[in-house]
N, CA and C atoms as a LAMMPS dump frame, in Angstrom:
ITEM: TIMESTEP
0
ITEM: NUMBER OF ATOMS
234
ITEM: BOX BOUNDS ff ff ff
-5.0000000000000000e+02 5.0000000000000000e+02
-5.0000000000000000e+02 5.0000000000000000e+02
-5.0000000000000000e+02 5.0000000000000000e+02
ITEM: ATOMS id mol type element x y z
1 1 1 N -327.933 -412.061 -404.136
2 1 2 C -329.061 -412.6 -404.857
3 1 3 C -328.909 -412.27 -406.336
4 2 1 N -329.32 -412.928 -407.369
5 2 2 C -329.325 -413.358 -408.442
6 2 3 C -330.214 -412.142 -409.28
7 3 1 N -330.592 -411.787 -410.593
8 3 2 C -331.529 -410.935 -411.247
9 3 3 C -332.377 -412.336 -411.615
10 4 1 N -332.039 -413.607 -411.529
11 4 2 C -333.236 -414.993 -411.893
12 4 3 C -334.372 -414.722 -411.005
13 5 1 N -335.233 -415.125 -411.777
14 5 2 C -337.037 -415.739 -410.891
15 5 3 C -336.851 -416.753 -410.738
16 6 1 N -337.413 -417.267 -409.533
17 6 2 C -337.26 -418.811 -409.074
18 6 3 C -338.851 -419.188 -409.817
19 7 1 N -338.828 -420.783 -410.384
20 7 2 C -339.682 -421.091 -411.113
21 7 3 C -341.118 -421.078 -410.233
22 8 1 N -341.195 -421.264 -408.686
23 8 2 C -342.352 -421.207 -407.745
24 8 3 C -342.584 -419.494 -407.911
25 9 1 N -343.721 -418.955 -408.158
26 9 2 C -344.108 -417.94 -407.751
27 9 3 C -344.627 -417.501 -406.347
28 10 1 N -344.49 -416.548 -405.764
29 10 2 C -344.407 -415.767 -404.531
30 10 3 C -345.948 -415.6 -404.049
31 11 1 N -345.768 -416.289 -403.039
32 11 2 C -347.005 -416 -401.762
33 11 3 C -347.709 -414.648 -402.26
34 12 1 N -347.04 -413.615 -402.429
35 12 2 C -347.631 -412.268 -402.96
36 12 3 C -348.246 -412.194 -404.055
37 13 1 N -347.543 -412.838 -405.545
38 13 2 C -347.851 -412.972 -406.555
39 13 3 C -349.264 -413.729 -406.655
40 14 1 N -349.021 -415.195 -405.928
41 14 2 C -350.381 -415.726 -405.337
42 14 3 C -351.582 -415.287 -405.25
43 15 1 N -351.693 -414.399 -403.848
44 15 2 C -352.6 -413.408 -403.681
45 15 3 C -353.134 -412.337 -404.779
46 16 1 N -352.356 -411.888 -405.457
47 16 2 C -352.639 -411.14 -406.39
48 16 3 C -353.483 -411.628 -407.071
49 17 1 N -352.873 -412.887 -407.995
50 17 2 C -353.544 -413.205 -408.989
51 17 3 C -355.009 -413.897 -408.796
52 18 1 N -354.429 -414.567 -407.148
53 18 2 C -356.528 -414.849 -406.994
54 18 3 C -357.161 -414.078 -406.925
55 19 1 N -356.93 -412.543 -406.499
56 19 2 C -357.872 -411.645 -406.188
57 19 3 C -358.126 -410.544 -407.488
58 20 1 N -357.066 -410.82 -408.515
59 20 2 C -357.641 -410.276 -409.844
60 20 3 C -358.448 -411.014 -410.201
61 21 1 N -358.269 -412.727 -410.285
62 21 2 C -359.378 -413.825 -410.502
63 21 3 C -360.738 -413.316 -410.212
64 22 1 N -361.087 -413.286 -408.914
65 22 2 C -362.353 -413.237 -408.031
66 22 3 C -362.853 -411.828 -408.456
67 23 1 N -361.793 -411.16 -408.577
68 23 2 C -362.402 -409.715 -409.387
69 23 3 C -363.365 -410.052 -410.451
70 24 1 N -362.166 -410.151 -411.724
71 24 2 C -362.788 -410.295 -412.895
72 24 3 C -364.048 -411.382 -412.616
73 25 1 N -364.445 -412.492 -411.971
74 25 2 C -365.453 -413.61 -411.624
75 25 3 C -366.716 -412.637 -410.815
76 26 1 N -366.249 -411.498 -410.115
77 26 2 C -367.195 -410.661 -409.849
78 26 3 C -367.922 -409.613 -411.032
79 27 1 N -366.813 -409.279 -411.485
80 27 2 C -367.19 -408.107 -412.431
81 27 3 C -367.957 -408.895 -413.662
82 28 1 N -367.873 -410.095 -414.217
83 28 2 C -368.805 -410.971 -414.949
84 28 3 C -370.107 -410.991 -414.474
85 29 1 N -370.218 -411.297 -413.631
86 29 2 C -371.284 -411.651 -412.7
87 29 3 C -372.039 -410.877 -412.376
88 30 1 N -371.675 -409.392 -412.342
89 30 2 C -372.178 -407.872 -412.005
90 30 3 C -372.677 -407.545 -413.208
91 31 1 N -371.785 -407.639 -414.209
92 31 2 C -372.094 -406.924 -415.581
93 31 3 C -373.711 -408.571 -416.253
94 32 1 N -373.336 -409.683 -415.969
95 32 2 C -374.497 -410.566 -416.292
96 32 3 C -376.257 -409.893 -415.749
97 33 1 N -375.68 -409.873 -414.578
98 33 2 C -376.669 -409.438 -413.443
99 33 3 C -377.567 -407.918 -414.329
100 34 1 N -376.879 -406.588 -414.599
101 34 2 C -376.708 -405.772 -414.571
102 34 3 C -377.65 -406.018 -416.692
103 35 1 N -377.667 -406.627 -417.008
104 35 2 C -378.157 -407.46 -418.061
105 35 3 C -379.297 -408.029 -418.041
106 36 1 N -379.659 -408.449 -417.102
107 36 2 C -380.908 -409.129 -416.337
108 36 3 C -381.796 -408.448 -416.074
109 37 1 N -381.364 -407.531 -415.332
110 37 2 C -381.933 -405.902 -414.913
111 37 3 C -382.496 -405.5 -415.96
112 38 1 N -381.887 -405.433 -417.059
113 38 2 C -382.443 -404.182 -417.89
114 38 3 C -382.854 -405.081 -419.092
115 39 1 N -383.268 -406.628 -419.412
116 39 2 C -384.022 -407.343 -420.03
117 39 3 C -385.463 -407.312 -419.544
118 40 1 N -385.542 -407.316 -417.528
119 40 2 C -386.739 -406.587 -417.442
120 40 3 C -387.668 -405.823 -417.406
121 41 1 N -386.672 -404.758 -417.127
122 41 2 C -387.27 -403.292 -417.635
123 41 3 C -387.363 -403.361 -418.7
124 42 1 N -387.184 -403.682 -419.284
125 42 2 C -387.462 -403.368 -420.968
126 42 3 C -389.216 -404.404 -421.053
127 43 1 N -388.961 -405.423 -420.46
128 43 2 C -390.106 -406.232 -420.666
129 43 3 C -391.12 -405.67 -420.151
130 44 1 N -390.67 -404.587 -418.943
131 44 2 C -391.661 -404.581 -417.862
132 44 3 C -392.132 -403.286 -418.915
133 45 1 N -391.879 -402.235 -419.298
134 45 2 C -391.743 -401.306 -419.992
135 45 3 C -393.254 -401.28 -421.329
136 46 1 N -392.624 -402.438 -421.769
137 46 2 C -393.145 -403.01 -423.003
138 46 3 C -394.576 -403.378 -422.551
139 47 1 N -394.823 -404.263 -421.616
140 47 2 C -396.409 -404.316 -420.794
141 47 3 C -397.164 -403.421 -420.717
142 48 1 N -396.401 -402.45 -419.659
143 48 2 C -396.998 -401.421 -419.884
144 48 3 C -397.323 -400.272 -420.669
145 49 1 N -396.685 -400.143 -421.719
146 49 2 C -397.096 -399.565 -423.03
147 49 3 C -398.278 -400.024 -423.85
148 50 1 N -398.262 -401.222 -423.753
149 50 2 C -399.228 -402.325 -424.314
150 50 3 C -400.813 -401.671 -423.603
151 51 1 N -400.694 -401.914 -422.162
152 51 2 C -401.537 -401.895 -421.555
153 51 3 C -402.175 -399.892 -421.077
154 52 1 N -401.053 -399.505 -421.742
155 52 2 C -401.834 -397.721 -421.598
156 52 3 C -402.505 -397.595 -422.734
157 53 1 N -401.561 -398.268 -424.282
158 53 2 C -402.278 -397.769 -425.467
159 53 3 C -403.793 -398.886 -425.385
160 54 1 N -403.558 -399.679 -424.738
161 54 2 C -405.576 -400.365 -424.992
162 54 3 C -406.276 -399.352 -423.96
163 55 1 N -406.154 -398.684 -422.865
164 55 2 C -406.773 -397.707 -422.246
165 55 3 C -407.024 -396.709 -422.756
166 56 1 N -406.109 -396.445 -423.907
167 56 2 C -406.539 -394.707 -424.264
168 56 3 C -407.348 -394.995 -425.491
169 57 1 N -407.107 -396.241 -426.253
170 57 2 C -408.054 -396.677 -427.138
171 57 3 C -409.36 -396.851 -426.874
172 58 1 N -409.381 -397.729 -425.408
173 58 2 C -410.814 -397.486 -424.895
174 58 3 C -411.236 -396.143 -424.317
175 59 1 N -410.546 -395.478 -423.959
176 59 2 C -411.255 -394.195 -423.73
177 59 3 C -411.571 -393.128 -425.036
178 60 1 N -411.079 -393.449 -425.852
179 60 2 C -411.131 -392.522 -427.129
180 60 3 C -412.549 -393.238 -427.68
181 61 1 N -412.589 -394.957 -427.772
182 61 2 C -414.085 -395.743 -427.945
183 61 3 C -415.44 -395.052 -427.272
184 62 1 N -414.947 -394.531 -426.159
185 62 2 C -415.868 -394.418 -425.152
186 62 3 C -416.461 -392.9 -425.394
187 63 1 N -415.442 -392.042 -425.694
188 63 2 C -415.561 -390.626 -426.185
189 63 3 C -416.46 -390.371 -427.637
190 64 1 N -416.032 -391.605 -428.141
191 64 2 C -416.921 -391.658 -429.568
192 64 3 C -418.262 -391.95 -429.657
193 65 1 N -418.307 -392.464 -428.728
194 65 2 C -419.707 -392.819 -428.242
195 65 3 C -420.951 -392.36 -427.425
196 66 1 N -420.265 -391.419 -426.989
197 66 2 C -420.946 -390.624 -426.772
198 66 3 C -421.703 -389.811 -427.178
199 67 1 N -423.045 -388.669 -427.2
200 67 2 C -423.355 -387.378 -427.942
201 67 3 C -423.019 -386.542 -428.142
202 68 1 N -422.572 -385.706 -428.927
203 68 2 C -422.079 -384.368 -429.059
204 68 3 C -423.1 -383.413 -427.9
205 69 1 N -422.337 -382.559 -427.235
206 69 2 C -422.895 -382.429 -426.142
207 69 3 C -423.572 -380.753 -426.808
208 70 1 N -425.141 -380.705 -426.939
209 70 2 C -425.676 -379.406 -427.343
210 70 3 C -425.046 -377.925 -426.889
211 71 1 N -424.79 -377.089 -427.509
212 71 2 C -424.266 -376.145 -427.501
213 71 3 C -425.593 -374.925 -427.183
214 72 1 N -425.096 -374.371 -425.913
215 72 2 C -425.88 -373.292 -425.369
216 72 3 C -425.446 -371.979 -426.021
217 73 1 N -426.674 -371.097 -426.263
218 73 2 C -426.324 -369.801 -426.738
219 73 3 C -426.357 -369.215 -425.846
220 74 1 N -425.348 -368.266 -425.905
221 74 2 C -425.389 -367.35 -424.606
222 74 3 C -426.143 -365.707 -425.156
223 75 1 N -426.769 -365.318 -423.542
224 75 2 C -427.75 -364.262 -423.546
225 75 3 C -427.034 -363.221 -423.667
226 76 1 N -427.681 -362.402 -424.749
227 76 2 C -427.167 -361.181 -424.78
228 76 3 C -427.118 -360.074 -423.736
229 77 1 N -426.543 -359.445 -423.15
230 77 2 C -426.633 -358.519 -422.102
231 77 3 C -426.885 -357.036 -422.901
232 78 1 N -428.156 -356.428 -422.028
233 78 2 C -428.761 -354.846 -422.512
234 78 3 C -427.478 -353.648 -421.835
């Protein structure tokens, strides 16, 4: 046998290269995905930040509104 490559590539070579294909077509697809994920957390994130700071605003409203609550003197002990 010869040190030449025959111009058809090898049943093996074949395999290889579809399954680096389908790799890399996975690993796109994972890393897209994986992107998706964390566009919603971030969104989801963002809601809820939104929605604690109007709660503590209303509770701080609500605190303000209230009376200052009278201050008891305490009894002296003999």
């Amino acid at each position: 046998m010869s040190g030449k490559r025959s111009a058809e590539p090898s049943p093996e070579s074949i395999a290889r290269a579809d399954r680096q294909r389908l790799a890399a077509e996975e690993g796109a697809r994972a890393m897209a995905d994986v992107e998706r994920q964390g566009i919603a957390v971030r969104k989801n994130m963002e809601r809820l930040r939104i929605l604690r700071e109007a709660k503590e605003a209303e509770g701080a409203r609500a605190r303000a509104a209230l009376p200052e609550p009278a201050k008891t003197k305490r009894k002296k002990r003999l």
